[in-house]
C-alpha positions in Angstrom: 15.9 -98.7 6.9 18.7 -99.8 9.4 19.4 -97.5 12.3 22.5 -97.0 13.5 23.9 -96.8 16.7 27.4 -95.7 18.7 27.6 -98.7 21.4 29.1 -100.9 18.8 32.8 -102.6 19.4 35.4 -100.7 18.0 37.8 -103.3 18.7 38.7 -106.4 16.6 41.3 -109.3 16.2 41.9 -111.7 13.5 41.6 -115.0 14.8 44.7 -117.4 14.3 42.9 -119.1 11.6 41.4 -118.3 8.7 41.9 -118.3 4.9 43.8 -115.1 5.2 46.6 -116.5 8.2 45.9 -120.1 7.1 45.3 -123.3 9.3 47.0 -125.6 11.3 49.8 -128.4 8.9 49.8 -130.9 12.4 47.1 -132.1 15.2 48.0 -134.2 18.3 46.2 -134.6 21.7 49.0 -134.6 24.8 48.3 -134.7 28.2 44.3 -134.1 27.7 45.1 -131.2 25.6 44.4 -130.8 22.2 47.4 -129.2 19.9 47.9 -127.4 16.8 50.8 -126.2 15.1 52.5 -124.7 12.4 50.1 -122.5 10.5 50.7 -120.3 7.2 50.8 -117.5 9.0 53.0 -118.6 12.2 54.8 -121.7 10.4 56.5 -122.1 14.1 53.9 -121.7 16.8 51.9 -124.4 18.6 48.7 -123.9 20.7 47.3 -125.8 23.2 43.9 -126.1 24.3 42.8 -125.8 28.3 43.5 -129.2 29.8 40.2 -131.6 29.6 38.0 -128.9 27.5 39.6 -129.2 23.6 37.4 -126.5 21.8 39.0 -123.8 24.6 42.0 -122.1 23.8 41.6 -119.1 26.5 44.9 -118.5 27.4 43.2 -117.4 30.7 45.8 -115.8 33.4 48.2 -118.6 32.8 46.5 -120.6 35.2 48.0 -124.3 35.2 44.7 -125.4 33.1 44.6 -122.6 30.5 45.7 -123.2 27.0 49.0 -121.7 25.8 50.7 -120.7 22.6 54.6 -121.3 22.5 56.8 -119.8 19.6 59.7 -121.5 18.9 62.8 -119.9 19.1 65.3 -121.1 16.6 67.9 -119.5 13.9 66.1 -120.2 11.4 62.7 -120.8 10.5 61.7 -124.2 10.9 57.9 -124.5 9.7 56.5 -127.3 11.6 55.7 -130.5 9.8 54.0 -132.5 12.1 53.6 -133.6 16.1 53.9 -136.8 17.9 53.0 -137.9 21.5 56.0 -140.0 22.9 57.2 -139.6 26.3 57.6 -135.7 25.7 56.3 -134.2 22.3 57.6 -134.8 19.5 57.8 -131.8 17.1 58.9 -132.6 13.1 60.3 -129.5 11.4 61.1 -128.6 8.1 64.9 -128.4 9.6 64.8 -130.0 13.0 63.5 -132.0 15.6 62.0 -130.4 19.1 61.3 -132.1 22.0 57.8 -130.3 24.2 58.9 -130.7 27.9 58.0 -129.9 31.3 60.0 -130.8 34.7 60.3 -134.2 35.9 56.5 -135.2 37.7 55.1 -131.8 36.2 52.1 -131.6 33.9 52.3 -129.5 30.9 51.4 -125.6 31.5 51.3 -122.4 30.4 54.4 -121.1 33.0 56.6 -124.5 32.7 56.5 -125.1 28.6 60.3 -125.7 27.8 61.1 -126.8 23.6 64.3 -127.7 23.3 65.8 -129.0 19.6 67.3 -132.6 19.9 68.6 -133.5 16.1 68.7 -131.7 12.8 68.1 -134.0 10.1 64.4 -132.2 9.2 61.3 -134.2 8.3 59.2 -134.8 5.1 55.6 -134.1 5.9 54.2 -137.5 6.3 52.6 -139.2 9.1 55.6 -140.1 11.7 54.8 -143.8 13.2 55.0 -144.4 16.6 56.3 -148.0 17.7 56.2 -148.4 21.7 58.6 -146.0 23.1 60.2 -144.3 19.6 58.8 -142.7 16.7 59.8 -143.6 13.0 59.8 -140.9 10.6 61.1 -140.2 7.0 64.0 -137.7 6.7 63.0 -134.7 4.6 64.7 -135.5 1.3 62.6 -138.8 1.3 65.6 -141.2 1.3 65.9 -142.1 4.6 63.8 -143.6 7.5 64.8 -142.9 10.6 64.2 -144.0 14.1 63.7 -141.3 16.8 63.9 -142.0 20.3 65.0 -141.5 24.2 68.9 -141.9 25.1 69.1 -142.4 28.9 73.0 -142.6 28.7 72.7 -138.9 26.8 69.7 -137.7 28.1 68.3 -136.9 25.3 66.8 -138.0 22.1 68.8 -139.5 19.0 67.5 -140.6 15.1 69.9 -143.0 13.7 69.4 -144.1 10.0 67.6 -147.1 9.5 68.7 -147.4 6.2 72.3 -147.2 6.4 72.9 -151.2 4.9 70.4 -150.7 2.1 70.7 -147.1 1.3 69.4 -148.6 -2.5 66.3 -149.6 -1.1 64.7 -145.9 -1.2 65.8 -145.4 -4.6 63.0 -142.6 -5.8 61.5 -141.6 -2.4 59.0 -142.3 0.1 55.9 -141.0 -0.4 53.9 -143.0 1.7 54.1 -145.3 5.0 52.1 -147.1 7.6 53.0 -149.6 10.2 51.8 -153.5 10.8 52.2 -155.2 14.4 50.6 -158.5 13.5 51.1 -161.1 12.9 54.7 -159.4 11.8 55.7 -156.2 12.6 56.5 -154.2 9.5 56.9 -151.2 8.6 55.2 -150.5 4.7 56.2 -147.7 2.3 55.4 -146.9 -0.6 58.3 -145.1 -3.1 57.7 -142.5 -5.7 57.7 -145.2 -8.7 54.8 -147.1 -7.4 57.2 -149.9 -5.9 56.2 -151.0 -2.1 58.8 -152.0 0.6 58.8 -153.0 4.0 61.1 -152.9 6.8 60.8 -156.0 9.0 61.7 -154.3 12.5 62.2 -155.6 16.3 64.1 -153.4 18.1 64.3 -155.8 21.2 65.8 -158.3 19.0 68.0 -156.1 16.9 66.2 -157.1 14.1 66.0 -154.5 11.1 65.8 -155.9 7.8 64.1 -154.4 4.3 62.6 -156.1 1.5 61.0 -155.0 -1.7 57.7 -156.0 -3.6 56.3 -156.4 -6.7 53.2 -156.7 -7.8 51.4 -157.9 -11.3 50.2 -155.4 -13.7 52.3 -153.1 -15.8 53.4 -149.9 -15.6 53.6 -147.3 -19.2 56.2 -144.9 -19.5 56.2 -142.7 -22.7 59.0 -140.2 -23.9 59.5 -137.8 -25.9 61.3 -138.8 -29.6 63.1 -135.0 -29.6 64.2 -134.9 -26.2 64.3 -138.7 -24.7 65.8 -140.2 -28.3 69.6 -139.6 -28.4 70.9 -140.2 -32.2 74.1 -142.5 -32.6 75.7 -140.0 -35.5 78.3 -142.5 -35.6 76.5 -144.8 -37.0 75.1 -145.3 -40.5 71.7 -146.7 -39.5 71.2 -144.0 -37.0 70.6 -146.1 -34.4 70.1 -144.8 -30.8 68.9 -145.3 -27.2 65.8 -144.0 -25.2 66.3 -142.1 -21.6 63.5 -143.1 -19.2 64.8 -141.7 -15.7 63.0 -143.4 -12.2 61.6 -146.5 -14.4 61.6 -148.7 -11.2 63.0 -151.8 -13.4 65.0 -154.6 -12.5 67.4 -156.7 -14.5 65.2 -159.9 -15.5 62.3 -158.0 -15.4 59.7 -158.8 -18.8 58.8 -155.5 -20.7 56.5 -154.9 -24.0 58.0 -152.2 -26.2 55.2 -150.2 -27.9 55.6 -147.8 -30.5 52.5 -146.1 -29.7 51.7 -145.3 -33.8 55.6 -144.0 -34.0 58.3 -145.4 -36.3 59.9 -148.2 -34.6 63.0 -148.5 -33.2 66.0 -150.8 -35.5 66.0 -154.5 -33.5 63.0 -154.0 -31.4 59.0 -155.2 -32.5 56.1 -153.1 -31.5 54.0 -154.9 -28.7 56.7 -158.1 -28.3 57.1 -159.2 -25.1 61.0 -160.4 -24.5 62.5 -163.3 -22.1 65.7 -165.2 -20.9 66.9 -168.5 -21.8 70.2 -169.9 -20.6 71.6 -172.8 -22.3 74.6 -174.9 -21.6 77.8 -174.2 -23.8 77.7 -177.5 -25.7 74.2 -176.0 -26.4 75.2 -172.7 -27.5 77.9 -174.8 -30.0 75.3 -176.5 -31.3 73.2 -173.0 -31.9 76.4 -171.5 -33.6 76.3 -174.8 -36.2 72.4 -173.9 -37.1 72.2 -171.6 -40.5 69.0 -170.5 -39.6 70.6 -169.0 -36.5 73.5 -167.9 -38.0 70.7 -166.0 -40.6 69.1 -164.4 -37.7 71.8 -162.6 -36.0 73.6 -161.7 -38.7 70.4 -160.1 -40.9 67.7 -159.4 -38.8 69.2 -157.8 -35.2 69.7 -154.8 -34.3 73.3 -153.0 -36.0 76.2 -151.6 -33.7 77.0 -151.8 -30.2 73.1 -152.6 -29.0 73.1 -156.3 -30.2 73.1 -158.8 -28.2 76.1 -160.3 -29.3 78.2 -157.2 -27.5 76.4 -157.4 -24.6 76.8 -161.0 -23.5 74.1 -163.0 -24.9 74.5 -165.2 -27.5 71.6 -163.5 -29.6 67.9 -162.8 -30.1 65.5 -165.8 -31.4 62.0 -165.2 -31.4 61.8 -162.9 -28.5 64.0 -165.1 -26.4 67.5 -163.8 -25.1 70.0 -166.4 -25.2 72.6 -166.7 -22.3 75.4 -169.7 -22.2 76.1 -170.6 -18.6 78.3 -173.9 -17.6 76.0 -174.1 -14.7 73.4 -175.9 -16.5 73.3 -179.5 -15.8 73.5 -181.9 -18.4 72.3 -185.4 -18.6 73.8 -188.6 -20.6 70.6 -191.1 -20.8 68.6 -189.6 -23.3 65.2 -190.7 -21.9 66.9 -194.3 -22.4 68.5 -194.0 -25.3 72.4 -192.8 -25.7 71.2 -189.3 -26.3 73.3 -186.7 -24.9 71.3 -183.4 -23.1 71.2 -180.6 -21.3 68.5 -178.6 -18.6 68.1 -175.6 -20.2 66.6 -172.9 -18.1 64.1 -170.8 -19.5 63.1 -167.7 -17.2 60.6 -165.6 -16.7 60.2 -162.1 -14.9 61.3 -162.7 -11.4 62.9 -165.8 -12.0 65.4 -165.3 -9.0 66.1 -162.6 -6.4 69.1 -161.5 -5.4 70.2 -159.8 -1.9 72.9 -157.8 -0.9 74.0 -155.5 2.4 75.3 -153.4 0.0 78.3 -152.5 2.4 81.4 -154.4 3.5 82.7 -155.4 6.5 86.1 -154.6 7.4 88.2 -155.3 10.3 91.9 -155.0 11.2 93.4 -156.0 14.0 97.4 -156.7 15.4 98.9 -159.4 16.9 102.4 -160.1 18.2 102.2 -157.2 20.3 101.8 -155.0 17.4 104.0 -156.6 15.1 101.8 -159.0 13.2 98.4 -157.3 11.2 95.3 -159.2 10.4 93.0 -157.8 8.1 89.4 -160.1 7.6 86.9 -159.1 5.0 83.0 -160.1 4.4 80.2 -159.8 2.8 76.6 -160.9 3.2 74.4 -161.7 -0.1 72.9 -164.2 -2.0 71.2 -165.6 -4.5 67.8 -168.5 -4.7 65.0 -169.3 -7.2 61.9 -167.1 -6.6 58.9 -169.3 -5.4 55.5 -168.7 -4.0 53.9 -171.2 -1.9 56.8 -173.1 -2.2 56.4 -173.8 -6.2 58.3 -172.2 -8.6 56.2 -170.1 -11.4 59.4 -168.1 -12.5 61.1 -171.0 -14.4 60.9 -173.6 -16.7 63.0 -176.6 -17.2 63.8 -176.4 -21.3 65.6 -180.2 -21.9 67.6 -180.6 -25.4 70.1 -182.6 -27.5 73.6 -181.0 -26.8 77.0 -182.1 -28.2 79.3 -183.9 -26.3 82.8 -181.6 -26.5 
């Protein structure tokens, strides 16, 4: 038997966290305090623990070492996404960015707490990276990196775009970052479709410059045939085309079709693996003259507008796409004889990058006092053979006969 008694407490409070209100989204330690903010609960509300003691959170009689708990007060609500220590702190909404200050030679306390918004681009909730005096952080839609940090001439804090000359580069979203110093200092993330790219970045040198890589492997994608297949009902063979959205693939690239046990498609081969060859014209005449090639393209490719032919190759042998380019060099000796040839290129995936700004540059400007305008265009990009440790693994020299036109 339990006896009961009338000395009990009749008074109780839900604490701020629990599986009812929910628990803190974002962590930081600032000033020897630990803070938390931005529960289920109370999306906009940070606390702060009594300075030098983390596990208190006594608000005390607002003493200058008690802990606090600071609402923001905004027009809408802004659940908070995460903090960052910088030279004030940082505070990532869902909406906004917040600034934690106190006055100039102060430390942070309960009577002197002022949050003031600074930008309102809003933040996706991953892990903001702090680079010496700035904080880099991925805008909420996940397209955009962007750099956060103190304006002396404004006095106040500003987040330009760090992706505004490769706005490409982002493609399906970040969903992952972290930050090298050494022996470079880069700036990893990792998109949505697997793909991983880094942002080579020096402020002090006004360096900022992206790249993407690829790695080995290979990546499945599967569709459905009622949805994903679209019917040509134009054409007698009912041909069609497949719709595989955020695929991740680049022009060059070296994919295996698979029918997976389903009927296959007219003009591809279950489990064939497909590559480039580009030959010189005189080449490519010589091709034309062959029956067995003529045989091929005319009986056993694909029908309609998908075949090669209408699409700028010269045709389909054997898995091999067949490009005619005039830039393929040519040679007269033969191996000693008075053989006539060519340097055929046959490529593999990643057999050459390509890089473009993606933007132009344009300037105008008058002369003549006015009367005279100058207008100057440019463009940076370019193009170079892939190669790892300075050999190249993404090409192959492909020498034969040719016809001298």
């Amino acid at each position: 038997m339990v006896a009961l008694t009338s000395n009990g407490s009749k008074t109780w409070s839900l604490g701020a966290y629990s599986n009812t209100t929910g628990f803190p989204r974002a962590v930081s330690f600032f000033e020897q305090r630990l803070v938390f903010a931005g529960s289920t609960s109370y999306p906009q509300t940070i606390w702060g623990s009594q300075s030098g003691i983390y596990e208190n959170f006594d608000e005390g009689n607002a003493e200058a070492a008690d802990a606090f708990i600071y609402t923001i007060a905004a027009n809408k609500v802004n659940a908070i996404r995460w903090l960052a220590p910088s030279k004030d702190l940082i505070v990532g909404t869902a909406g906004s960015e917040f600034k934690v200050s106190r006055p100039t030679g102060e430390p942070l306390q309960p009577d002197n707490i002022n949050i003031q918004q600074q930008t309102t681009y809003g933040v996706y909730p991953l892990r903001p990276i702090q680079i010496g005096n700035l904080i880099l952080f991925v805008q909420r839609q996940q397209r955009k990196v962007r750099q956060f940090y103190y304006r002396f001439e404004d006095d106040a804090y500003t987040a330009p775009d760090m992706t505004i000359l490769a706005e490409h580069i982002t493609d399906t979203g970040i969903k992952e970052v972290d930050y090298a110093q050494e022996p470079d200092a880069i700036y990893w993330a990792v998109r949505n479709d697997g793909v991983l790219l880094g942002m080579t970045f020096n402020r002090e040198e006004d360096v900022v410059a992206w790249h993407r890589h690829e790695f080995g492997g290979s990546i499945k994608y599967t569709f459905d045939g009622a949805s994903a297949v679209t019917t040509n009902t134009d054409d007698a063979n009912n041909n069609g085309y497949i719709t595989i959205s955020s695929h991740g693939f680049s022009t060059g690239d070296k994919i295996t079709y698979e029918t997976g046990g389903g009927t296959a498609i007219d003009g591809l081969e279950d489990g064939k693996e497909y590559y480039i060859l580009i030959v010189h014209p005189e080449v490519a005449y010589d091709l034309f003259t062959l029956s067995d090639w003529q045989t091929a393209q005319r009986e056993a490719n694909v029908r309609g507008d998908e075949n090669p032919l209408f699409k700028g190759a010269l045709g389909i042998w054997d898995g091999v796409v067949v490009h005619s380019h005039e830039g393929v060099s040519t040679f007269n000796d033969g191996g000693g004889a008075s053989i006539k040839g060519a340097r055929n290129i046959f490529m593999g995936a990643q057999a050459a990058c390509f890089a473009d700004n993606s933007s132009m540059n344009w300037v105008e400007k008058t002369f003549d006092y006015g009367n005279q305008l100058g207008i100057s265009a440019g463009k940076i990009y370019g193009v170079d053979i892939a190669d790892y440790n300075s050999k190249d693994y993404g090409v192959i020299q492909y020498m034969t006969a040719r016809t001298d036109l």
